[in-house]
C-alpha positions in Angstrom: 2.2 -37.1 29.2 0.9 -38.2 25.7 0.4 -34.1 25.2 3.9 -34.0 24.8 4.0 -36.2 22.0 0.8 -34.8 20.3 2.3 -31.0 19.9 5.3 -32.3 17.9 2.6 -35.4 15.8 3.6 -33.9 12.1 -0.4 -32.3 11.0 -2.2 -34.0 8.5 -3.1 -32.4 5.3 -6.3 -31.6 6.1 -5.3 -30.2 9.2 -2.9 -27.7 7.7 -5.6 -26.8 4.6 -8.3 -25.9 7.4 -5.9 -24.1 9.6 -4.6 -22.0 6.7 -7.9 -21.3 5.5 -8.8 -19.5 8.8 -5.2 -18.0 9.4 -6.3 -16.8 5.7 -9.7 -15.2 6.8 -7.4 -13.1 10.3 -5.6 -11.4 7.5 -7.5 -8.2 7.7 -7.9 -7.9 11.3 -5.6 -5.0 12.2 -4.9 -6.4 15.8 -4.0 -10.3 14.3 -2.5 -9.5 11.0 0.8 -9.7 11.5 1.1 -12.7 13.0 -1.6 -14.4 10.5 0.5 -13.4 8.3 3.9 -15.2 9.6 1.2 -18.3 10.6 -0.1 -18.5 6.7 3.8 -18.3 5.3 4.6 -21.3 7.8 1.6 -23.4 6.4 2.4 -23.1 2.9 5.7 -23.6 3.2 4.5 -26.6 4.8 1.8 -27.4 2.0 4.3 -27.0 -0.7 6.4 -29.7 0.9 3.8 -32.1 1.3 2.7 -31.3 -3.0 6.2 -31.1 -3.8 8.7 -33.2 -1.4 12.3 -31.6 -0.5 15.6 -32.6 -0.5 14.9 -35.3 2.4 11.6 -36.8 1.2 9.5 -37.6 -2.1 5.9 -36.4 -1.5 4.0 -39.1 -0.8 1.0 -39.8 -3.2 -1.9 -40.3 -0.4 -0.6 -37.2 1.4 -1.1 -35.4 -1.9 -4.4 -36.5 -3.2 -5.6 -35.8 0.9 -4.4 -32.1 0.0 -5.6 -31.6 -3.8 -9.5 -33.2 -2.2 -9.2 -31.0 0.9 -8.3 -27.8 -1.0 -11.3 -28.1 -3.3 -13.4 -29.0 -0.5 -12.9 -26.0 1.9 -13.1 -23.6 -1.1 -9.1 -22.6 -0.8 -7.7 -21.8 -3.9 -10.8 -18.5 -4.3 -9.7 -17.5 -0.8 -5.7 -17.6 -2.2 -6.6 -15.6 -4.4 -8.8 -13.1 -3.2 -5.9 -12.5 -0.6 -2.4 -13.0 -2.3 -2.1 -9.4 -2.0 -1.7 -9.7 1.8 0.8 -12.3 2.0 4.4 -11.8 2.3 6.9 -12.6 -0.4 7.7 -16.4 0.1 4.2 -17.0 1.1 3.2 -15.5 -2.5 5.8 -17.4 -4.1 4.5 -20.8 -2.5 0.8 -19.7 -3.4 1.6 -19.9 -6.9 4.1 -23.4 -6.0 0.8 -25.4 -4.3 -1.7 -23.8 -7.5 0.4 -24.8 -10.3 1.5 -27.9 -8.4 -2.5 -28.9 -7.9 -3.3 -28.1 -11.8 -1.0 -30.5 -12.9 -1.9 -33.1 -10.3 -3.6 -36.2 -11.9 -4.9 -38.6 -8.8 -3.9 -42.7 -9.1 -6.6 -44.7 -11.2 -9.6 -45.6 -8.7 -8.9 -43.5 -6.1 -12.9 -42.8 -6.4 -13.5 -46.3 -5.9 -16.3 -47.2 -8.5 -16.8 -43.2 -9.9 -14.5 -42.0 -12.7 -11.9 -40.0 -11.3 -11.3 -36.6 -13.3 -8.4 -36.7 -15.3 -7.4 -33.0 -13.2 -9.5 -32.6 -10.2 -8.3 -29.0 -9.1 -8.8 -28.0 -13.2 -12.3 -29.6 -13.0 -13.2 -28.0 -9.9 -12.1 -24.2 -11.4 -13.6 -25.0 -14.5 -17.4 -25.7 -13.3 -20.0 -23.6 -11.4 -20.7 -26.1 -8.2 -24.0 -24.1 -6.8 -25.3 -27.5 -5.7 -23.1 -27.3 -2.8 -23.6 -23.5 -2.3 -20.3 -22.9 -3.2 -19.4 -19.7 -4.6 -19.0 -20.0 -8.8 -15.3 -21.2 -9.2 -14.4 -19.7 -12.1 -14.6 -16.1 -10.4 -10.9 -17.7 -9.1 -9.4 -16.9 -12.4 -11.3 -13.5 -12.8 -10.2 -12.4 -9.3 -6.2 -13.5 -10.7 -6.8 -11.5 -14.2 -8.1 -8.7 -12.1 -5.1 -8.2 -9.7 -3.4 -7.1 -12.8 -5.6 -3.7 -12.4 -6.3 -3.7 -8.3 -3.5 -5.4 -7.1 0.0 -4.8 -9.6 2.4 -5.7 -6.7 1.2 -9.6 -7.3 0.8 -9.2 -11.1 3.8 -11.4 -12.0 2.8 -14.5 -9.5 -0.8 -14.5 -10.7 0.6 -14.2 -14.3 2.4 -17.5 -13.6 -0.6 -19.4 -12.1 -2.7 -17.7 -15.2 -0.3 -19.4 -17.9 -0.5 -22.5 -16.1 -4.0 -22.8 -16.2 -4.3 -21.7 -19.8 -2.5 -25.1 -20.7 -6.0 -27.0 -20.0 -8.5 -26.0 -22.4 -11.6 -25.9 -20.2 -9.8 -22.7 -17.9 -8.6 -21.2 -20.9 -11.9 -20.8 -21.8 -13.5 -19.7 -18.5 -11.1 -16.8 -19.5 -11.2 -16.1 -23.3 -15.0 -16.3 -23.0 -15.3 -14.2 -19.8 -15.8 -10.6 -19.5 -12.1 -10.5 -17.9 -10.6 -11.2 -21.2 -11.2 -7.8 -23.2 -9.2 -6.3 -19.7 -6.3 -7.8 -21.4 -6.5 -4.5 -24.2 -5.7 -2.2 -21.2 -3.1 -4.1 -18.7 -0.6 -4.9 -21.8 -0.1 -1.2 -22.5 -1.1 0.5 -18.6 1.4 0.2 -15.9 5.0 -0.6 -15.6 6.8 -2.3 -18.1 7.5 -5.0 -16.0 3.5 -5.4 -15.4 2.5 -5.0 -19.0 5.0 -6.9 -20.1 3.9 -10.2 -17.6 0.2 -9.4 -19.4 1.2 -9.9 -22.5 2.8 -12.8 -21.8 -0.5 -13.8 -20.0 -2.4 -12.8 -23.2 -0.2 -14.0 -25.5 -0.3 -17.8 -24.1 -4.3 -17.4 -24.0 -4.5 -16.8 -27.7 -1.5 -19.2 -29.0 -1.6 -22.3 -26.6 -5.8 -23.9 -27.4 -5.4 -23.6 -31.3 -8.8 -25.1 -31.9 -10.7 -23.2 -28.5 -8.8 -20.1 -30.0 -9.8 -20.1 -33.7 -13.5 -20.7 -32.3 -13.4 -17.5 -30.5 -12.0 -15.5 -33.2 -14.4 -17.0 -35.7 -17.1 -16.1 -33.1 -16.2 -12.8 -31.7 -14.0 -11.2 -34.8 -14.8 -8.1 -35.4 -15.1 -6.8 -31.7 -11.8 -8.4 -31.1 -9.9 -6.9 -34.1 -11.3 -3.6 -34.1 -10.1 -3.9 -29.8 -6.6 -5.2 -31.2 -5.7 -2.7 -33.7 -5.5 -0.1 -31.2 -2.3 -2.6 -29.9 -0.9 -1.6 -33.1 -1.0 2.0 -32.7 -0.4 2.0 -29.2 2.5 4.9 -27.9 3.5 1.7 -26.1 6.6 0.6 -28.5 7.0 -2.5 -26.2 3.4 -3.2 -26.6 3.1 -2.5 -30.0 5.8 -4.3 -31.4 4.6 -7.5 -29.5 1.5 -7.2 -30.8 2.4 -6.9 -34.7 4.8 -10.0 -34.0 1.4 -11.6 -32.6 -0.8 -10.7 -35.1 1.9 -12.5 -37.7 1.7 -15.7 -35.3 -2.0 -15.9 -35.1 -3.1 -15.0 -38.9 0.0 -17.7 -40.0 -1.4 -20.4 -38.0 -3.5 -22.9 -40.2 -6.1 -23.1 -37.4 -7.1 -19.7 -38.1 -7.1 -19.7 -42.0 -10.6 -18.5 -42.0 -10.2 -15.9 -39.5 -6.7 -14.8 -41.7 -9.1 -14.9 -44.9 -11.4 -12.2 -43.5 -8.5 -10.2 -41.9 -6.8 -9.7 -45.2 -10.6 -8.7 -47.0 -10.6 -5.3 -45.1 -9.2 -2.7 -46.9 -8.2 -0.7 -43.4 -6.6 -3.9 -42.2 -4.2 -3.3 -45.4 -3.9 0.6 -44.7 -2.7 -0.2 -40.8 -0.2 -2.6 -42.1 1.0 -0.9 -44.6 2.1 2.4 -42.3 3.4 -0.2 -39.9 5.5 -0.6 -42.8 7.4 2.7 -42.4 7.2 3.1 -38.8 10.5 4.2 -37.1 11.6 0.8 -35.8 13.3 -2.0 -37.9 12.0 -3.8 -35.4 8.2 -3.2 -35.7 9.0 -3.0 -40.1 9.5 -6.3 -40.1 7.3 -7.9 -38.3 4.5 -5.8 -40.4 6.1 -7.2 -43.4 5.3 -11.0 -42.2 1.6 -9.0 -42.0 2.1 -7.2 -45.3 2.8 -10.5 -46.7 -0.7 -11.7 -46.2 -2.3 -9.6 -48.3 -0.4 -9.4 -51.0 -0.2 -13.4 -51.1 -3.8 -13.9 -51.2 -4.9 -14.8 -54.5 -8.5 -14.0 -53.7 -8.2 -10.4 -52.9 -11.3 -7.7 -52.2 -11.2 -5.1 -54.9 -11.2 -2.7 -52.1 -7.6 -4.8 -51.2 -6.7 -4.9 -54.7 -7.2 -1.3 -55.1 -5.3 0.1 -52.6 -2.1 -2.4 -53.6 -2.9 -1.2 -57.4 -2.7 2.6 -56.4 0.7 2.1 -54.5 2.4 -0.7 -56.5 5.2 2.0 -57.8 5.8 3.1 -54.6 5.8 -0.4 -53.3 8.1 -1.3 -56.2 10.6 1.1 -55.3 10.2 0.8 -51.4 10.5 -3.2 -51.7 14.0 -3.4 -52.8 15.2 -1.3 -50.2 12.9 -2.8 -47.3 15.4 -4.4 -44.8 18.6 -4.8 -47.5 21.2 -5.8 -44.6 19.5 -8.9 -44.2 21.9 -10.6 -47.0 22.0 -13.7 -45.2 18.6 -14.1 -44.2 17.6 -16.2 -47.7 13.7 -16.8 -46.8 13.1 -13.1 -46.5 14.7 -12.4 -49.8 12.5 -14.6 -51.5 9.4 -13.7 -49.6 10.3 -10.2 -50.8 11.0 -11.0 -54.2 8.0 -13.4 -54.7 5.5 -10.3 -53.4 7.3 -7.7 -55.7 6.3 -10.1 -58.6 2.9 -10.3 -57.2 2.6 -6.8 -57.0 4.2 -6.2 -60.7 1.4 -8.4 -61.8 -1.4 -7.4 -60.4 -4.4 -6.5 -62.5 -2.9 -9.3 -64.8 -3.4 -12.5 -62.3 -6.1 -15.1 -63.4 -8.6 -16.7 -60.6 -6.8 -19.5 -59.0 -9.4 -21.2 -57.1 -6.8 -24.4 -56.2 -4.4 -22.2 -54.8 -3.9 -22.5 -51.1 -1.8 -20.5 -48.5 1.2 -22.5 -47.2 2.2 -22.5 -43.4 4.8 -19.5 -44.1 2.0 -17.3 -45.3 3.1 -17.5 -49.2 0.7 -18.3 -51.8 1.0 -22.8 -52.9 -0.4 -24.5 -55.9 
């Protein structure tokens, strides 16, 4: 009689991991699909309780570190991805539930016995190559998410959510900022739906704004091939995309992390020219977020000549244009008097002395 008993015994962890990973595998077997398909819904749902609990139970810490060491052992969270596609729509939504939940999973102290325990076990494990255990490479896990945003749009949005929660841990933003995956990014924020390129650019944006040191690396590294890839953002027939990507631009040329990079944006000449018709595009919108560009390059005291030219050869139109530039803003008392300080600095140019001591401040504006 004890069979009776044994078909209602509550599966273990790694009982539920391994069955999912082969009700995964049936998924493209025309004659087993559907039902591996209803199977692999019921074992996540089942998953996500154990990582998450319900409103009848906590999750219980040993059942959780069984399911974070079992999930990097049998290779599941490349197979989840490979195949969220195929999965119906609470399954997907529980995908992203047991990866996010895993990432930001941190085992007790000494549950390794005498060997370290990493900080983020599931992070570590999608962060490294493990060849030694002829495992496939790891990081292709994030490539194969970045990619569904080209192969596979119907899942865009879930593995945009597992993609942003990733990018909080430094070591997986850079499996993607350093990848080949990354320069993808220039054609899934403006291709598509709007819904599609807008979860992209969310995806994107969070990449370049969240690792402010891994970030400033990259752009000091790779600078020109990223900015000459980026200013076709700024020109795109996109106006979603392209006023998203001015605003960007302001955020990441700001930020004091990137000072140096910010230094050798505003030394190009058709840097200036790009903002500058920005300037007078259509949309108030996209005006003044090219003016928090503008700004840049007007406040830098150690202007090219090229720079310095092209601001001396349009400082009367600029005079005039200036005063006019965004006038209902009356109440707005930081833009009047970033306007006002760059019409003096553009009244005086060709008169300022070399200020070697003078520094930008966080807003962008030119400090003692």
């Amino acid at each position: 009689m004890s069979f009776l008993f044994s078909r209602n015994r509550q599966k273990t962890p790694q009982e539920l991991v391994r069955a999912l990973k082969d009700t995964i595998m049936r998924l493209d077997t025309p004659l087993e699909k559907r039902r591996a398909s209803e199977e692999a819904t019921r074992l996540l749902s089942q998953l996500k309780v154990i990582l998450q609990g319900n409103t009848e139970s906590e999750p219980l810490p040993d059942q959780v570190q069984a399911l974070s060491d079992e999930v990097i052992n049998k290779d599941l969270l490349p197979l989840l991805a490979e195949n969220l596609f195929r999965l119906d729509f609470e399954a997907k939504k529980d995908v992203v539930a047991l990866f996010n939940g895993l990432l930001r999973y941190r085992p007790p102290v000494g549950h390794f016995g005498q060997h370290v325990s990493p900080l983020y076990p599931v992070v570590e494990y999608l962060s490294h190559d493990v060849n030694e255990r002829n495992r496939r490479n790891p990081p292709d896990t994030l490539r194969t998410l970045v990619e569904h945003y080209k192969y596979h749009p119907e899942v865009a949005n879930n593995c945009g959510t597992i993609l942003r929660e990733s990018f909080k841990h430094e070591s997986l933003a850079r499996v993607v900022l350093y990848g080949e995956m990354f320069w993808d990014f220039f054609d899934y924020v403006q291709g598509g739906s709007f819904d599609i390129a807008s979860d992209a650019f969310s995806t994107f944006r969070e990449l370049l704004t969240r690792n402010k040191k891994l970030v400033a690396e990259f752009l000091s590294e790779r600078q020109v091939d990223f900015f000459l890839r980026y200013n076709t953002l700024l020109v795109s027939s996109n106006y979603v995309t392209k006023r998203q990507s001015i605003k960007l631009l302001g955020e990441i040329l700001l930020d004091r992390a990137n000072y140096n990079v910010m230094l050798e944006y505003v030394d190009s000449p058709e840097h200036l020219k790009l903002t500058m018709n920005l300037l007078r595009d259509k949309s108030k919108n996209i005006q003044y977020e090219a003016f928090h560009v503008f700004k840049v390059f007007v406040a830098n005291p150690k202007k090219s000549k090229a720079v310095q030219d092209i601001l001396l050869k349009n400082r009367e139109k600029l005079l005039v244009f200036l005063p006019k530039f965004h006038e209902e803003r009356k109440d707005d008392e930081q833009f009047i008097d970033e306007k006002s300080f760059l019409m003096k600095q553009i009244r005086d140019l060709g008169q300022q002395p070399h200020h070697p001591q003078q520094q930008y401040s966080h807003s962008g504006m030119v400090s003692a």
